[in-house]
PDB file of N, CA, C and O in Angstrom:
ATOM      1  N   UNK A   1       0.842  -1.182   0.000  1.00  0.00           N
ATOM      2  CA  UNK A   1       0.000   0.000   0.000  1.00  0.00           C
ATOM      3  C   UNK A   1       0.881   1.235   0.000  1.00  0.00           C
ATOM      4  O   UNK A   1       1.789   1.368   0.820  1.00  0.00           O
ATOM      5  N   UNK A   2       0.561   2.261  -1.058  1.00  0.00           N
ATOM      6  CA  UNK A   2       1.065   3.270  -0.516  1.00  0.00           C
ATOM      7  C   UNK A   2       0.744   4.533   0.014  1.00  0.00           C
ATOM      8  O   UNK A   2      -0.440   4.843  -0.109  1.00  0.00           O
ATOM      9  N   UNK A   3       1.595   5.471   0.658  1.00  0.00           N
ATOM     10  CA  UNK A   3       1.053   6.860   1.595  1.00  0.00           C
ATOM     11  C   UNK A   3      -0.362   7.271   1.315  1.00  0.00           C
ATOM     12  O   UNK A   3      -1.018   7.716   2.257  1.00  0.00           O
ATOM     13  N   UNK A   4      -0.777   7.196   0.410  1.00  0.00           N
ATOM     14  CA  UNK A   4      -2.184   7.694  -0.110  1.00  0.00           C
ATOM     15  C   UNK A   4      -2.989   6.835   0.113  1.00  0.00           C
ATOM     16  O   UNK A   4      -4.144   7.257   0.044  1.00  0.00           O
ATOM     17  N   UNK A   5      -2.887   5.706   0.375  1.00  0.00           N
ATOM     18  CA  UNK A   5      -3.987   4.571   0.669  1.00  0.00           C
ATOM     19  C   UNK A   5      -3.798   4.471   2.444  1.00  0.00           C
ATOM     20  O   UNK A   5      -4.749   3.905   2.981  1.00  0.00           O
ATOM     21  N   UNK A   6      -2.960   4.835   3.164  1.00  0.00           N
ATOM     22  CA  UNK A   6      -2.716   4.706   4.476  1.00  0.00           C
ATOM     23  C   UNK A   6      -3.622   5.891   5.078  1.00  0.00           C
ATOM     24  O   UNK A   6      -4.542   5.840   5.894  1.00  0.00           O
ATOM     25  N   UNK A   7      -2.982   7.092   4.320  1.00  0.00           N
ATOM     26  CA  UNK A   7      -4.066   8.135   4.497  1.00  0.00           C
ATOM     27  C   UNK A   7      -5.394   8.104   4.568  1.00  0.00           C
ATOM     28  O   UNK A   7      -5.960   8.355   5.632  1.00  0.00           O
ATOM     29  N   UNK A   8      -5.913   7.864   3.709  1.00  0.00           N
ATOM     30  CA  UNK A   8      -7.600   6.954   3.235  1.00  0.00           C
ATOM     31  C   UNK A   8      -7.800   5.720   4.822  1.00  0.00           C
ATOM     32  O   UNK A   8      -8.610   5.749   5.749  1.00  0.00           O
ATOM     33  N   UNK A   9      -7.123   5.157   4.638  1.00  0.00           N
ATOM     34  CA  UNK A   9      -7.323   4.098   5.732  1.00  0.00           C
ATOM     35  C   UNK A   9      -7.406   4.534   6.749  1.00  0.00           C
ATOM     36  O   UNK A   9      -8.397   4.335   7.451  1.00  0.00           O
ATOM     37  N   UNK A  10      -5.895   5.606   7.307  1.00  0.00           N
ATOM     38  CA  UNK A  10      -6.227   6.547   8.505  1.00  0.00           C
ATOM     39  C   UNK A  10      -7.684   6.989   8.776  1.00  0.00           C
ATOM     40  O   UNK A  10      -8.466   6.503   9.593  1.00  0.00           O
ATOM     41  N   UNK A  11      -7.936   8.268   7.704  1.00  0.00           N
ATOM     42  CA  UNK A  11      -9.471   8.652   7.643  1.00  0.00           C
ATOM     43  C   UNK A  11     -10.593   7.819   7.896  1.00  0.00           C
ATOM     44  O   UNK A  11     -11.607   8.232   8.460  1.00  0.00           O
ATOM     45  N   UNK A  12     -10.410   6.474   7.431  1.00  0.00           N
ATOM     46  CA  UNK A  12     -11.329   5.984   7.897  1.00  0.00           C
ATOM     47  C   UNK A  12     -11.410   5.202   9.549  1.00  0.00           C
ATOM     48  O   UNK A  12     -12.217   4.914  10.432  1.00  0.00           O
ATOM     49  N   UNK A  13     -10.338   5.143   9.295  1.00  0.00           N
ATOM     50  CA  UNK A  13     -10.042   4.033  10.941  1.00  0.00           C
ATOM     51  C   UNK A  13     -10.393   5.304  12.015  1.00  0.00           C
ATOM     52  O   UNK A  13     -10.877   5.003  13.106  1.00  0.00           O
ATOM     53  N   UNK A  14     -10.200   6.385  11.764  1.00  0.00           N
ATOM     54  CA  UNK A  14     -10.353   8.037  12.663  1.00  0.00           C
ATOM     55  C   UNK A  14     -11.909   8.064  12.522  1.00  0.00           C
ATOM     56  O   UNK A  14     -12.473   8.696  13.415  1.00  0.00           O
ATOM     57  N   UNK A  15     -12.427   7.699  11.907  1.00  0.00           N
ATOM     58  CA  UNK A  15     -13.963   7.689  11.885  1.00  0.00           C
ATOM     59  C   UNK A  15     -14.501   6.763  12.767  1.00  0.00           C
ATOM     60  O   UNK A  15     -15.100   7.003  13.816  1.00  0.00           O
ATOM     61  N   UNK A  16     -14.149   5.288  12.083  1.00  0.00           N
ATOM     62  CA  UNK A  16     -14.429   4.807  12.962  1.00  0.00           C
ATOM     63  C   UNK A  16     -14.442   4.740  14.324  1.00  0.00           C
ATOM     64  O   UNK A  16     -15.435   4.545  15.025  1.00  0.00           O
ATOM     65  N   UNK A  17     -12.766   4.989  14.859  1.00  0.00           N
ATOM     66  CA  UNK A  17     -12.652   4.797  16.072  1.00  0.00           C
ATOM     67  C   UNK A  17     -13.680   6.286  16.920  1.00  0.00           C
ATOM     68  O   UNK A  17     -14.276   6.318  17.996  1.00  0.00           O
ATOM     69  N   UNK A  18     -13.517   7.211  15.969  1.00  0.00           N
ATOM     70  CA  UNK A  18     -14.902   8.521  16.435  1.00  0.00           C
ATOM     71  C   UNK A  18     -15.943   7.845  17.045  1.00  0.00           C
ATOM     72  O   UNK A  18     -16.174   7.863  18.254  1.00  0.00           O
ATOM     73  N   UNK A  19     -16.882   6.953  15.781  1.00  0.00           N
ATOM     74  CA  UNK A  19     -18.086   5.918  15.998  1.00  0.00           C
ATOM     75  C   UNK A  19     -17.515   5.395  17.538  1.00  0.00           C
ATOM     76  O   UNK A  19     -17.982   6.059  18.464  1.00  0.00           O
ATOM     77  N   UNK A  20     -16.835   4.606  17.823  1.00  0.00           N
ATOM     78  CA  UNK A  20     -16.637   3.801  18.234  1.00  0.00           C
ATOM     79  C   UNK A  20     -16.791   4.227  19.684  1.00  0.00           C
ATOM     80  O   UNK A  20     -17.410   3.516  20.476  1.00  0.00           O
ATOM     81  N   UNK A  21     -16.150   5.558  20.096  1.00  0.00           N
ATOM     82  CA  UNK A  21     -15.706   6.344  21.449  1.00  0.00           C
ATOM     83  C   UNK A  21     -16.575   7.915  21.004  1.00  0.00           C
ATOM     84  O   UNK A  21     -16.037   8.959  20.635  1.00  0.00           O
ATOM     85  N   UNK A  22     -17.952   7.665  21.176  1.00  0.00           N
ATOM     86  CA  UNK A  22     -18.450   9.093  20.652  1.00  0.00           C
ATOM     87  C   UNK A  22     -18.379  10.144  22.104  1.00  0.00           C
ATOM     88  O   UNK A  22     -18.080   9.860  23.264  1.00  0.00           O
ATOM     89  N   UNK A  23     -18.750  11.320  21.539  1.00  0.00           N
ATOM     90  CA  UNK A  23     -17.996  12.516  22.629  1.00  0.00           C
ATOM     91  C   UNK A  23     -17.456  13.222  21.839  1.00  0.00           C
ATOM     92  O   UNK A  23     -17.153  12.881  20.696  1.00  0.00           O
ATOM     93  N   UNK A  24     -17.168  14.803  22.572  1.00  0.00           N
ATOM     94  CA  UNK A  24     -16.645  15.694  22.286  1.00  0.00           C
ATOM     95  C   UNK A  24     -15.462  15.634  22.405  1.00  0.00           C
ATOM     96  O   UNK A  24     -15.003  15.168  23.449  1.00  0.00           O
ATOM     97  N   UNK A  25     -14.451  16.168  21.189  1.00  0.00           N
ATOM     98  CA  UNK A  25     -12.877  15.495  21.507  1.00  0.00           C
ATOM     99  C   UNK A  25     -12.421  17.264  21.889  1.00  0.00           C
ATOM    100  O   UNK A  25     -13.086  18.269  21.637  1.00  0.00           O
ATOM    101  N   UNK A  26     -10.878  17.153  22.662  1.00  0.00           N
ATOM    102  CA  UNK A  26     -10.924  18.486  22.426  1.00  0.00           C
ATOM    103  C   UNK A  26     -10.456  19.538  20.554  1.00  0.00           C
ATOM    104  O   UNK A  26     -10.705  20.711  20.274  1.00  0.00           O
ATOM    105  N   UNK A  27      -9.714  18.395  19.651  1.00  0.00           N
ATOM    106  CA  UNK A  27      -9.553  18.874  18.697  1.00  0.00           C
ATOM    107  C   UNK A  27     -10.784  18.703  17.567  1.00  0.00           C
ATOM    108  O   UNK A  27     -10.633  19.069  16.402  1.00  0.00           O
ATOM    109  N   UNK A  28     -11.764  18.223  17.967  1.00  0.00           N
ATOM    110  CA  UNK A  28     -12.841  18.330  16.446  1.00  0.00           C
ATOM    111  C   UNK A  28     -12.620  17.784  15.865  1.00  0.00           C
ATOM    112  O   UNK A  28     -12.064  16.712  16.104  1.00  0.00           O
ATOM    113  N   UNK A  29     -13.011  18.317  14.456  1.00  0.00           N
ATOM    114  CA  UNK A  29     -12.842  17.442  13.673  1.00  0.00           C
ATOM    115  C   UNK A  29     -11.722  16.643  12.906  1.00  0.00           C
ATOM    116  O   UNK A  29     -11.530  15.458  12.630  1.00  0.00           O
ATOM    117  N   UNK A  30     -10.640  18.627  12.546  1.00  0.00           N
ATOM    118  CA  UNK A  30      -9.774  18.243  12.358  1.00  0.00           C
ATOM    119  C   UNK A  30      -8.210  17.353  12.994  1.00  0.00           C
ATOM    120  O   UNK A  30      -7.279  16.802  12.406  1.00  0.00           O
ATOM    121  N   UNK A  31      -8.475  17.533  14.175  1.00  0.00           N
ATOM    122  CA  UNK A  31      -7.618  16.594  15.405  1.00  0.00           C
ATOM    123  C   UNK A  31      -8.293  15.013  15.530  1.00  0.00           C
ATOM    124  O   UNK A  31      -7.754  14.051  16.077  1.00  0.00           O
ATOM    125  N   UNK A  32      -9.286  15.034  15.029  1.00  0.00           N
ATOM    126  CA  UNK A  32      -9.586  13.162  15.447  1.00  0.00           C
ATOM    127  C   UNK A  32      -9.206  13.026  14.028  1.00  0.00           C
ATOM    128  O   UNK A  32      -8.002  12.773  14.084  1.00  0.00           O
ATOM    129  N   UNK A  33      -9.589  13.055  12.669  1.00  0.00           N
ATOM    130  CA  UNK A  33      -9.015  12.744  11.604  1.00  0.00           C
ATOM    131  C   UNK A  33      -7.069  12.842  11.407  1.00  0.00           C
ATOM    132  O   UNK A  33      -6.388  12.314  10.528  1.00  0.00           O
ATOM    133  N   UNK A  34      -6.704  13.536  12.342  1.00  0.00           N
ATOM    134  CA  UNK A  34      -5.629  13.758  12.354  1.00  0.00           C
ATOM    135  C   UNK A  34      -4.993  12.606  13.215  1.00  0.00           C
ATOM    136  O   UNK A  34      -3.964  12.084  12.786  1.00  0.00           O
ATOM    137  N   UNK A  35      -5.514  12.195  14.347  1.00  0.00           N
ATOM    138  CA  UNK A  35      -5.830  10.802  15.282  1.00  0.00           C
ATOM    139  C   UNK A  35      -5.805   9.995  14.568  1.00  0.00           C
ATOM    140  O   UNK A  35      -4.982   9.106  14.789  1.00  0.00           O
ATOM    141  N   UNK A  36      -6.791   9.867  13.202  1.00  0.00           N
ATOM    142  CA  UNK A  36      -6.844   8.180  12.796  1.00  0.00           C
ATOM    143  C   UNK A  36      -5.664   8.218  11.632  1.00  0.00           C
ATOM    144  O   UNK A  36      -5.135   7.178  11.239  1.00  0.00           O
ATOM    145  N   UNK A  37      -5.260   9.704  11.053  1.00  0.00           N
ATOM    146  CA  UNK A  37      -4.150   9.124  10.420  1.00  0.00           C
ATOM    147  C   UNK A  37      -3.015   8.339  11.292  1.00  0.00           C
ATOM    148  O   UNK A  37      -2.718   7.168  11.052  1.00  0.00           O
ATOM    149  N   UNK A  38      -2.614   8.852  11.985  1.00  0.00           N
ATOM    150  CA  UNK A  38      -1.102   8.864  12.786  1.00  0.00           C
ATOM    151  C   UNK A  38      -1.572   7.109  13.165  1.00  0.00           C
ATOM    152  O   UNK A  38      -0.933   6.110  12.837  1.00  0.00           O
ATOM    153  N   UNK A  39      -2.991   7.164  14.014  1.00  0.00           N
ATOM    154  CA  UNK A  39      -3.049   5.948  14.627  1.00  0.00           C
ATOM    155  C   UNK A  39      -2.998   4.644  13.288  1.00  0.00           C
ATOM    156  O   UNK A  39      -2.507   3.518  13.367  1.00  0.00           O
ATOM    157  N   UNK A  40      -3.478   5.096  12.477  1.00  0.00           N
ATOM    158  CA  UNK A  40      -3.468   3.922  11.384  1.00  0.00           C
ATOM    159  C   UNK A  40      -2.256   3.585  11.057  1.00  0.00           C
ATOM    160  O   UNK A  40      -1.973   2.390  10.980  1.00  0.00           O
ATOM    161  N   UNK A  41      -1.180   4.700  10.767  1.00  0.00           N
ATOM    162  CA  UNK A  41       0.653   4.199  11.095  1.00  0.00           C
ATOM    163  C   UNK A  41       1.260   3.715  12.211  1.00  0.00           C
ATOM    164  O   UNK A  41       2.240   3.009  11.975  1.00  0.00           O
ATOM    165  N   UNK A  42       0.974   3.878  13.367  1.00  0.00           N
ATOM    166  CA  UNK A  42       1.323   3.540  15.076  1.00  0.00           C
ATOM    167  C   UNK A  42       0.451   1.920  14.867  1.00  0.00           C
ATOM    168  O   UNK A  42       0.914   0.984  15.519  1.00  0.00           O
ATOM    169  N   UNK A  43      -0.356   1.741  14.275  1.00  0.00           N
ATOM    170  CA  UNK A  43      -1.124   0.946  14.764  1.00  0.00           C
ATOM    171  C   UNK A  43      -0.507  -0.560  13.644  1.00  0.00           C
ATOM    172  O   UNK A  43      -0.568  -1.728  14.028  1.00  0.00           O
ATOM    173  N   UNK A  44      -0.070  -0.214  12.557  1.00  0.00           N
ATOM    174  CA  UNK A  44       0.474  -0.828  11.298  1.00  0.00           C
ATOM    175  C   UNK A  44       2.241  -1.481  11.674  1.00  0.00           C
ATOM    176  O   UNK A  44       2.876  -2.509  11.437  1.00  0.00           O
ATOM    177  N   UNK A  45       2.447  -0.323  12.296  1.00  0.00           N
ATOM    178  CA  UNK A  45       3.997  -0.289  13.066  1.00  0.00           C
ATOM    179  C   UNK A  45       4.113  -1.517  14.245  1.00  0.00           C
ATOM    180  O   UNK A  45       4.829  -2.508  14.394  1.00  0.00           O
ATOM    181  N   UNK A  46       3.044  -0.906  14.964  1.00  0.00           N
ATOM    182  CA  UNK A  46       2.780  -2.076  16.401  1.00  0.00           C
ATOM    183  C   UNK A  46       2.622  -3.650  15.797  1.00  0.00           C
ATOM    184  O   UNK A  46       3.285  -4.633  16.128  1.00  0.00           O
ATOM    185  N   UNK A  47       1.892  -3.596  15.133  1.00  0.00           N
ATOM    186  CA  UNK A  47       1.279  -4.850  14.236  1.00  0.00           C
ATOM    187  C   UNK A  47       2.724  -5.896  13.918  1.00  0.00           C
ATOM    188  O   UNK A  47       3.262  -6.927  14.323  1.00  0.00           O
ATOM    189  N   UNK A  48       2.902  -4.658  12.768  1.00  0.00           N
ATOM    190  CA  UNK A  48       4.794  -5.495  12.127  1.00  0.00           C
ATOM    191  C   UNK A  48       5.278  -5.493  13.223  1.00  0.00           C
ATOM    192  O   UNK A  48       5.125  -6.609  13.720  1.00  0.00           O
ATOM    193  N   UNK A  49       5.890  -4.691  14.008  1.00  0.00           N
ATOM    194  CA  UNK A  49       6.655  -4.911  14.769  1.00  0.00           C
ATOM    195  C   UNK A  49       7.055  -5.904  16.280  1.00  0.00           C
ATOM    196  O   UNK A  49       8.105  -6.421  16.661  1.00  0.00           O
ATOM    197  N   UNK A  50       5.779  -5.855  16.814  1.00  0.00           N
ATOM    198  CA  UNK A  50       6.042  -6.717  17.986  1.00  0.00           C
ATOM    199  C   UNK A  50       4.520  -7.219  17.920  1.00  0.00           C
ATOM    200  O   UNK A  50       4.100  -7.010  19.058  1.00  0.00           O
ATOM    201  N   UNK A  51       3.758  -7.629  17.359  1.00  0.00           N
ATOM    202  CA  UNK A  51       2.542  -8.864  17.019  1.00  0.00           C
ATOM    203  C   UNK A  51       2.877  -9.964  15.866  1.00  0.00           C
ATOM    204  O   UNK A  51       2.025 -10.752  15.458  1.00  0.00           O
ATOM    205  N   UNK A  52       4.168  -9.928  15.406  1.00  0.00           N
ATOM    206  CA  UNK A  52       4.769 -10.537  14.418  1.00  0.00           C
ATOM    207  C   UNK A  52       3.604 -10.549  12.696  1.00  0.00           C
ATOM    208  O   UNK A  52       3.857 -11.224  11.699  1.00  0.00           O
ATOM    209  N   UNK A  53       2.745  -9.871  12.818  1.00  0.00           N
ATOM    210  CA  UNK A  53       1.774  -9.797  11.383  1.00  0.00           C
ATOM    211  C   UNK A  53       2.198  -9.002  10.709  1.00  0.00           C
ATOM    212  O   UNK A  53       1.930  -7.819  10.916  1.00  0.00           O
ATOM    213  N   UNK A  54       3.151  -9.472   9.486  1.00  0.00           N
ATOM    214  CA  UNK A  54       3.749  -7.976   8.621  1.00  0.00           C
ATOM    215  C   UNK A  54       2.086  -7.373   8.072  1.00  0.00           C
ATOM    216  O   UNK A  54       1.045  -8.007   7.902  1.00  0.00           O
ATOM    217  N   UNK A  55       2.350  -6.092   7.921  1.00  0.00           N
ATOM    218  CA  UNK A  55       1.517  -5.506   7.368  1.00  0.00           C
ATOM    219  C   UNK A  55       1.126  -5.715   5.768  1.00  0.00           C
ATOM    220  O   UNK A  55       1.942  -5.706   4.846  1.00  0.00           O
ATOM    221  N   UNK A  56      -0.494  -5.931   5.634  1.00  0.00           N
ATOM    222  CA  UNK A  56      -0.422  -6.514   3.784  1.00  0.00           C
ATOM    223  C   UNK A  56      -0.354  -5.361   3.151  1.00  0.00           C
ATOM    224  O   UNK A  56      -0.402  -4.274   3.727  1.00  0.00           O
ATOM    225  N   UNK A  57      -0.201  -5.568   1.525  1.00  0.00           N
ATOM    226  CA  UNK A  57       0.050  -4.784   0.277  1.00  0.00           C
ATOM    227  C   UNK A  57      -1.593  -4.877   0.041  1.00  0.00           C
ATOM    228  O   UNK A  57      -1.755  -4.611  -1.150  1.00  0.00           O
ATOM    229  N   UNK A  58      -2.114  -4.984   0.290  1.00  0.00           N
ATOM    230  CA  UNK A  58      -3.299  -5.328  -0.053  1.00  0.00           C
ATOM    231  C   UNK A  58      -4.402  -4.270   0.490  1.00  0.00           C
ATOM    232  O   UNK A  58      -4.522  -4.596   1.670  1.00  0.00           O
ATOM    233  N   UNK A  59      -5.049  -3.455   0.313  1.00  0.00           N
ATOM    234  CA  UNK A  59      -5.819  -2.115   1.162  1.00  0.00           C
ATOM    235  C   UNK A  59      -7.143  -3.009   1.832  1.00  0.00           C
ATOM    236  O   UNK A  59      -7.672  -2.569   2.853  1.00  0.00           O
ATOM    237  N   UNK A  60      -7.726  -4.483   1.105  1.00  0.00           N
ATOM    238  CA  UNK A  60      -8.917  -4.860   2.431  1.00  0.00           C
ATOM    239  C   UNK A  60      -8.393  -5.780   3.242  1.00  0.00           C
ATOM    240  O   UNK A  60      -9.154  -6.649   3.667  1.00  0.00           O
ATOM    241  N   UNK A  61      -7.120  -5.793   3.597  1.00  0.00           N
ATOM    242  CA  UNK A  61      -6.930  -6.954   4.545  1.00  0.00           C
ATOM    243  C   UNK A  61      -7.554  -6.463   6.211  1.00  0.00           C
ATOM    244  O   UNK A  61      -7.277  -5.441   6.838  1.00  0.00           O
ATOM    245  N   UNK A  62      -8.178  -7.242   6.478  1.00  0.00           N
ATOM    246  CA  UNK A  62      -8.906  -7.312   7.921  1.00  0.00           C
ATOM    247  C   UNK A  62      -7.873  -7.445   9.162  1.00  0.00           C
ATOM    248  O   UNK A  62      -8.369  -7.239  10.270  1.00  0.00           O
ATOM    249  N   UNK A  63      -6.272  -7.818   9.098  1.00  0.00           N
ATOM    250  CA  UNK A  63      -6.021  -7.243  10.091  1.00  0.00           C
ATOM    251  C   UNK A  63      -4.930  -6.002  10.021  1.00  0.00           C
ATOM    252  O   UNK A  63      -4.279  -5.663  11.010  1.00  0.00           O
ATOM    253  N   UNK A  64      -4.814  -5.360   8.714  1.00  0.00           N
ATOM    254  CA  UNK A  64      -4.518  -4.377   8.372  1.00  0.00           C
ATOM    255  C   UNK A  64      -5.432  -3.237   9.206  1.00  0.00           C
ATOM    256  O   UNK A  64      -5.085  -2.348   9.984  1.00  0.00           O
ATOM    257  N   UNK A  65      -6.989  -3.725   8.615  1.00  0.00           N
ATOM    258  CA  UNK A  65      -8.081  -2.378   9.361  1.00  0.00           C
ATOM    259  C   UNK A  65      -7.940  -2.595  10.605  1.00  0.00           C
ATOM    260  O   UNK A  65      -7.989  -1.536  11.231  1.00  0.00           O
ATOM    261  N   UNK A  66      -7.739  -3.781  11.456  1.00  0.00           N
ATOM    262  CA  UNK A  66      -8.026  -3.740  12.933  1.00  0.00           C
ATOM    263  C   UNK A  66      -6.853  -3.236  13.334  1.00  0.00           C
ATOM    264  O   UNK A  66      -7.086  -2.322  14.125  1.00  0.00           O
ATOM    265  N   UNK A  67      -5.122  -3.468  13.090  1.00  0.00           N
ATOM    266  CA  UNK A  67      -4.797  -2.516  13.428  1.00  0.00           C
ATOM    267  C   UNK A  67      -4.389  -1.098  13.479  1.00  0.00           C
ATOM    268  O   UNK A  67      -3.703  -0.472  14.286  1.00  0.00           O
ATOM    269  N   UNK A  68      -5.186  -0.665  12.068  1.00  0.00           N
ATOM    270  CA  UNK A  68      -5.271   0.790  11.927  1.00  0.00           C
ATOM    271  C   UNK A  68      -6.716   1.412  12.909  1.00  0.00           C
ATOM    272  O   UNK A  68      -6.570   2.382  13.651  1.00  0.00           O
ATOM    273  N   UNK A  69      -7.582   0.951  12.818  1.00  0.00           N
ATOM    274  CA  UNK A  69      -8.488   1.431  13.983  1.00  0.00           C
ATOM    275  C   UNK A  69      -8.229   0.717  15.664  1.00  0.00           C
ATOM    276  O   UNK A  69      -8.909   1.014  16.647  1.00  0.00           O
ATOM    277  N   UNK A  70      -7.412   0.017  15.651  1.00  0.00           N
ATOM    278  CA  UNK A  70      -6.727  -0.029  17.115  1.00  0.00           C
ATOM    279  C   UNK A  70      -5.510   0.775  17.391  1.00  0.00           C
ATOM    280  O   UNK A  70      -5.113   0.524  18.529  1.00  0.00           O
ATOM    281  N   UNK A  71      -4.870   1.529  16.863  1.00  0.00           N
ATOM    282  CA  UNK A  71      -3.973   2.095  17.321  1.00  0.00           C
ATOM    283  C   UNK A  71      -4.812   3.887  16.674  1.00  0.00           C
ATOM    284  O   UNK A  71      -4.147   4.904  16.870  1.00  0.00           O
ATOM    285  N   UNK A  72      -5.773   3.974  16.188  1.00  0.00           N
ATOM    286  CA  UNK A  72      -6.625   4.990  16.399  1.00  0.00           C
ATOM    287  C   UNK A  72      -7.473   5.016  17.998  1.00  0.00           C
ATOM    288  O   UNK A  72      -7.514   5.957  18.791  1.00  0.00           O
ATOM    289  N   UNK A  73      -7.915   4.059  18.092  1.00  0.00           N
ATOM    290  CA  UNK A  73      -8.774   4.402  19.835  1.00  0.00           C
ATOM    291  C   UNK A  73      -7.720   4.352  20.584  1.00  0.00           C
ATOM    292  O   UNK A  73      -7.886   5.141  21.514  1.00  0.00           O
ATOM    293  N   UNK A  74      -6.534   3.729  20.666  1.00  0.00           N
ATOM    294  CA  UNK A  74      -5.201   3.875  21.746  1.00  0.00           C
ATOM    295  C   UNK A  74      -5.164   5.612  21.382  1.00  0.00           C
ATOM    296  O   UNK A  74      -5.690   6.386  22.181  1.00  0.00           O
ATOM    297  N   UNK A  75      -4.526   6.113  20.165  1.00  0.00           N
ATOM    298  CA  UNK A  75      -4.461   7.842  20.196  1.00  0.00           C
ATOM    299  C   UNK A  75      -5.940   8.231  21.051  1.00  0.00           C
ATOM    300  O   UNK A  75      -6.048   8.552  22.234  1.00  0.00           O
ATOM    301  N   UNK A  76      -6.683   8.126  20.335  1.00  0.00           N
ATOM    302  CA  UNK A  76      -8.151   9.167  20.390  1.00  0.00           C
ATOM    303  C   UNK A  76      -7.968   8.868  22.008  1.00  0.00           C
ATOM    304  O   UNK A  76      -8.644   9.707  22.604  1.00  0.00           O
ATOM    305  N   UNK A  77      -7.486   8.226  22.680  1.00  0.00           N
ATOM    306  CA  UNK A  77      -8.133   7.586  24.444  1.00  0.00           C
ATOM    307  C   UNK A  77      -6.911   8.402  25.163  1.00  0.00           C
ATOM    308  O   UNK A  77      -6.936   9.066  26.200  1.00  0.00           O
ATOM    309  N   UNK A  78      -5.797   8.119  24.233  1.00  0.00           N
ATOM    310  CA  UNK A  78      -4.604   8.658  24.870  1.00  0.00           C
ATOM    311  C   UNK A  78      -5.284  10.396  24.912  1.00  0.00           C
ATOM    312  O   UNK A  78      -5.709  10.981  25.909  1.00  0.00           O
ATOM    313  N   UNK A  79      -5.202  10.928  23.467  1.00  0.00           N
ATOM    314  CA  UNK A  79      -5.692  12.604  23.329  1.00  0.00           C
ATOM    315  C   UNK A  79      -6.452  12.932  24.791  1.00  0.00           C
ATOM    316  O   UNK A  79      -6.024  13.751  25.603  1.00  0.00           O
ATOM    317  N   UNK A  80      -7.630  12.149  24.956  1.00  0.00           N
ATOM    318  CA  UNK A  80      -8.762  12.636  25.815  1.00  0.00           C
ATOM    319  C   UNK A  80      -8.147  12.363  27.150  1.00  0.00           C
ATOM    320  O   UNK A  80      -8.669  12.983  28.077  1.00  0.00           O
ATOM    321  N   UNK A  81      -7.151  11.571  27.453  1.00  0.00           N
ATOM    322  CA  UNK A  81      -6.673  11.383  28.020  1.00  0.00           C
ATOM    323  C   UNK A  81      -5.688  12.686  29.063  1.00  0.00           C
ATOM    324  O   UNK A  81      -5.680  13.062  30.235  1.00  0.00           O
ATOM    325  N   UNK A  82      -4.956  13.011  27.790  1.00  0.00           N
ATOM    326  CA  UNK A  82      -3.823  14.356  27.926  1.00  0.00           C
ATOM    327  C   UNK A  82      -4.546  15.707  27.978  1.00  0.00           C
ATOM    328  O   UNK A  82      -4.292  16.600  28.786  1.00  0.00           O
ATOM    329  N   UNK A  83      -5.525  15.749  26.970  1.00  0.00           N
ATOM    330  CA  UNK A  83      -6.230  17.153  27.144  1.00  0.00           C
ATOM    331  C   UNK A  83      -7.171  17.179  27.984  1.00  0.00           C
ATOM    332  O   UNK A  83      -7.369  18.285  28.487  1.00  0.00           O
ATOM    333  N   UNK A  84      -7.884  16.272  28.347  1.00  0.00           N
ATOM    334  CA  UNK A  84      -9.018  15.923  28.972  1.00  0.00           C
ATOM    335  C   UNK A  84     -10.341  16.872  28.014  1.00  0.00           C
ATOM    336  O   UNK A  84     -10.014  16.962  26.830  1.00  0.00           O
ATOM    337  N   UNK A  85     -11.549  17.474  28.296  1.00  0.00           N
ATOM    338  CA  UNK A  85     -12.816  17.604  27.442  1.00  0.00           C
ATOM    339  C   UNK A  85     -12.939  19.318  27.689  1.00  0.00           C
ATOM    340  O   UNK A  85     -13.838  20.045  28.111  1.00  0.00           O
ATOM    341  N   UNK A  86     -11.710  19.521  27.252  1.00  0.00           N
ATOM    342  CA  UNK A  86     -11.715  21.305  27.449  1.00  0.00           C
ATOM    343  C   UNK A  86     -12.512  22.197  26.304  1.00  0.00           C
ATOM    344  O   UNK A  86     -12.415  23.391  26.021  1.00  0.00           O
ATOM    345  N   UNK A  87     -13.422  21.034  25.705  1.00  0.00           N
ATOM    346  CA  UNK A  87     -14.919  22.162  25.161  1.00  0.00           C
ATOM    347  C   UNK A  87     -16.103  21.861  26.022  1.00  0.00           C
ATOM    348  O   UNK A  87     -17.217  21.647  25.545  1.00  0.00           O
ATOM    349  N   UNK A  88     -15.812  21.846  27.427  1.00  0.00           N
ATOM    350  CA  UNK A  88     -16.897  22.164  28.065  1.00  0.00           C
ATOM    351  C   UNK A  88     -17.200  23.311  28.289  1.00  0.00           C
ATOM    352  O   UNK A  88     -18.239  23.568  28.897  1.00  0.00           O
TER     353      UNK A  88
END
């Protein structure tokens, strides 16, 4: 896969994991999409790296998406975590 399809994947795994953990984040919109990019690379990284599953070439592999939207709710939990819900 390349940068442009990770991106796409990010976006979506940042959605999802949105769906997933709904609430007010403190960055909106553009900070949780910004969440599922990074997390869809952190989460691809974790995967290859110490779960021994190289990451596929392939954009529908199923544990490609799980760990791009698992290392999206680790960010999005971590974020809410660090900023805590400062649009109250």
């Amino acid at each position: 896969m390349g940068i442009i399809a990770w991106i796409i994947l990010g976006l979506l795994a940042g959605a999802i994991a949105k769906f997933l953990l709904p609430g007010r984040d403190p960055g909106g919109l553009l900070g949780t999409t910004a969440i599922g990019i990074v997390g869809a690379f952190v989460g691809g990284w974790i995967s290859s790296r110490w779960l021994g599953h190289p990451i596929s070439k392939h954009f529908f592999d199923g544990a490609t998406w799980v760990a791009a939207i698992g290392g999206s709710l680790v960010l999005l939990i971590a974020y809410r975590l660090v900023f805590g819900n400062s649009r109250d």
